[in-house]
N, C-alpha and C positions, 0 to 999 in steps of 0.2 A: 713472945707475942701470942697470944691467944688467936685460936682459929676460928674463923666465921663460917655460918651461912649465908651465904654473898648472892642475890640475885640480881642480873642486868637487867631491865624490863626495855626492851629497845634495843637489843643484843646486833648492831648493826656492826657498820666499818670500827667506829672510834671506841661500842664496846663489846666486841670481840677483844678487841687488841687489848682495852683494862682488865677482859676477865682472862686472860691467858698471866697478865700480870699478877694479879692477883689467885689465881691458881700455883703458879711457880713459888707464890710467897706462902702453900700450905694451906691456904682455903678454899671450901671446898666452892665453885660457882655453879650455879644456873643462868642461863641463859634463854633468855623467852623473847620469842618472835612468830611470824605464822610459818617459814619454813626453816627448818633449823640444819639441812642437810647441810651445808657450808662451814656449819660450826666445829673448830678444831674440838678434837678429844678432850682437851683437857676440860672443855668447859658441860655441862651436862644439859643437855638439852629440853626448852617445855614448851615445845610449838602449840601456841593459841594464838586468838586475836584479840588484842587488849580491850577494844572499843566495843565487843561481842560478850554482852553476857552469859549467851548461852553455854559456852566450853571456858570459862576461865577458873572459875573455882575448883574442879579437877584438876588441873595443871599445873594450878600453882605449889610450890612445895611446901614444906610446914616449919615453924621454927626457925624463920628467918630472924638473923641480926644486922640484916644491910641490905638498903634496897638502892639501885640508881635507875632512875629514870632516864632516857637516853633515846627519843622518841625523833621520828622524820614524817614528816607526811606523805600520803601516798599522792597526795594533788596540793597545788599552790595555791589555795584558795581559802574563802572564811568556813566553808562547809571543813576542809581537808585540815587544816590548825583546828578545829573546833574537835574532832574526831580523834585526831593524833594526841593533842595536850589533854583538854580539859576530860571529853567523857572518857579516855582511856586512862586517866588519872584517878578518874571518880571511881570507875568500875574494879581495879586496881587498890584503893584505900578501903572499900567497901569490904573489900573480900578479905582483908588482912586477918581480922579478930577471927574469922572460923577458919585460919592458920596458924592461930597462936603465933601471929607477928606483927600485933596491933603497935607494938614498942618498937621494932624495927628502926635502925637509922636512915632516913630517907637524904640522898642526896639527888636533887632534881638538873637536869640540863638547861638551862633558860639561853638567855641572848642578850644584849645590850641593844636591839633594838627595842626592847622595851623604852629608852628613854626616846624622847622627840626632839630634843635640844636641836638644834642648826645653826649654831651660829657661833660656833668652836669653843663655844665654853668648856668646860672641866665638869666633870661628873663624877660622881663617888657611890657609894652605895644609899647615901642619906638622901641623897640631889630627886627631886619629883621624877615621876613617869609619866611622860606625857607622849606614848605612841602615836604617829602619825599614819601606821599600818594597821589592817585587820590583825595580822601575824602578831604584832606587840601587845594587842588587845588580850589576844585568846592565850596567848604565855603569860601576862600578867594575872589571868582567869586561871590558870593551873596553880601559875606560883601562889597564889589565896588560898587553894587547894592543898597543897604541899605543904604550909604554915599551919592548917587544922589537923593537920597529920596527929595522932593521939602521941606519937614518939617523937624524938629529935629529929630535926627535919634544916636543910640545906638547900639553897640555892643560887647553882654559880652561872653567872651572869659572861657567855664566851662573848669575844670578837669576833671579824672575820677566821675563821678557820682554812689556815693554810698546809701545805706537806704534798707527800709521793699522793700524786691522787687526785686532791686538790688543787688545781693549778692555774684557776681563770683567769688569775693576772698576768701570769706569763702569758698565757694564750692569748689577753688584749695586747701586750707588747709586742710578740710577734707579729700577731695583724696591722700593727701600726697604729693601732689607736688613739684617739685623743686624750687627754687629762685637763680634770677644771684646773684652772690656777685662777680665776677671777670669778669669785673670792676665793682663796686657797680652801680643797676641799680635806678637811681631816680625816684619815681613817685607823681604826684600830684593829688590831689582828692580834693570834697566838697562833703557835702552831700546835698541830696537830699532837706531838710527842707532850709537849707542855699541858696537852689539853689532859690528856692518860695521866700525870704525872700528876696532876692539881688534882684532878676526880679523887686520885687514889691517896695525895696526900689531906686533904678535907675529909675524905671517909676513914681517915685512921685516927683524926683528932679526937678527943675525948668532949673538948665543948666547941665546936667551929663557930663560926658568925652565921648569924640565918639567910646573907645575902650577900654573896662574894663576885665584885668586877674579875674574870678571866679575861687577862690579856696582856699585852706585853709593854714593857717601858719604855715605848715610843709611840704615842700617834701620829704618825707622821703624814705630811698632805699627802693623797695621790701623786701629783706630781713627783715628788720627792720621791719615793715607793720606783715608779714608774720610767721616770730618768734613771734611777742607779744602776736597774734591771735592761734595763737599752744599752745602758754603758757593758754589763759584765758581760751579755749577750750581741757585742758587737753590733748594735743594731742602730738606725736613727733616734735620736732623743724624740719624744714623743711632742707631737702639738699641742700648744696650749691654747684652752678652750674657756668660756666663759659657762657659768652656773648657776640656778638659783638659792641654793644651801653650802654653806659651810662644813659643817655636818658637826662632832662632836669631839672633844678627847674624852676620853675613859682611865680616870686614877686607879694602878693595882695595889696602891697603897697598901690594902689591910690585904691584900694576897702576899705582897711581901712581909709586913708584921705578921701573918701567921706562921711564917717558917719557911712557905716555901722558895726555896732558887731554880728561876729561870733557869733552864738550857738553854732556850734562846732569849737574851731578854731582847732584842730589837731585829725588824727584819732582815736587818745586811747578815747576821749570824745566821737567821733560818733560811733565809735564800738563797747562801751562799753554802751551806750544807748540802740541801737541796738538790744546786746547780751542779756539787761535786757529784753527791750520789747519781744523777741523770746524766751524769758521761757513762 
């Protein structure tokens, strides 16, 4: 296997943990965020601020063969998506060519909020995008960004992101909280391990798809999710509530025809891993 120059640009929780993966497997990583003190050894450090031109072209390193995009906002809003995806995308592909890593493989982090669908239909990567959020607007505005890319260019489309860390569903079970069942509400998830496992198997592909569903093979309603997790957790079944959205399913269809296998392909597996490890 040939060894890369691998830079995470969004080097947070989900990629630290890819670039330590990918430093074990002999490549060598950067790692770029504003503070880098937190970053294990193995990954090598280039504290800037993506969205700030003034310090980014120093920073960056030269001769890159693999770029991941892996961005968070620092605020929930249209100004904080705008900042996060798009100008720190622009300012980022800008700078590529006076690193000689204009050809770079880009693989970008998107969301399947991008699609607006509600009304439990089945979505694929072909299926329209009709965001009914600022958030979906301003990811669909990167991923445009990420497809002009001069090199190969990738983007994977997560679900809810679950794991050690991650835990807000648990958290509304314990509190007791409600679940729509009227109309059953659909939701899609991966976990967090799958999430590292996909980044890294789409970044070793030679031609991947330019727009890959991440997520697991089950969308299952709320309710469902939410009852099973009351049940392992000894707890009361959760109320059922009425809603006005369905919400969506999401096909990994061409995640599975590219080769990859789930570790967890459905929640009872990632929750119940989970639930063990958190004894």
């Amino acid at each position: 296997m040939m060894k890369e120059r691998i830079l995470i640009a969004g080097c947070g929780r989900l990629g630290t943990r890819l670039g330590v993966r990918l430093a074990a497997a002999g490549h060598h990583v950067f790692g770029l965020r504003r503070r880098c003190d937190a970053l294990p050894s193995a990954i090598v450090p280039c504290p800037a601020d993506l969205a700030s031109t003034r310090e980014l072209s120093s920073r960056l390193p030269q001769r890159l063969d693999r770029i991941y995009f892996i961005m968070t906002p620092d605020q929930y809003d249209d100004a904080g998506y705008r900042a996060a995806y798009v100008t720190s995308l622009e300012h980022l592909l800008g700078d590529l060519p006076d690193r000689h890593s204009h050809n770079a493989r880009l693989v970008m982090v998107s969301s399947t909020g991008v699609y607006g669908q509600d009304d439990a239909s089945w979505v694929d990567e072909a299926s329209p995008t009709r965001p009914a959020r600022f958030s979906g607007v301003r990811l669909l505005e990167a991923e445009a960004l990420a497809h002009r890319h001069h090199g190969p260019s990738t983007v994977v489309r997560f679900g809810g992101i679950y794991g050690a860390g991650r835990e807000a569903l648990l958290r509304k079970v314990r509190r007791g909280d409600a679940c729509q069942a009227r109309p059953p509400r659909f939701t899609n998830r991966i976990h967090e391990d799958d999430c590292i496992g996909v980044l890294g198997h789409l970044g070793g592909l030679p031609d991947p798809p330019p727009v890959v569903i991440g997520v697991d093979d089950d969308p299952a309603t709320q309710c469902e999710v939410m009852t099973w997790l009351a049940r392992r957790l000894a707890l009361p079944a959760p109320d059922h509530v009425s809603g006005d959205s369905a919400g969506r399913r999401c096909s990994n269809r061409l995640l599975r025809q590219s080769g990859y296998e789930l570790i967890y392909p459905d929640f009872r597996a990632g929750y119940s891993a989970l639930l063990t490890a958190s004894r």
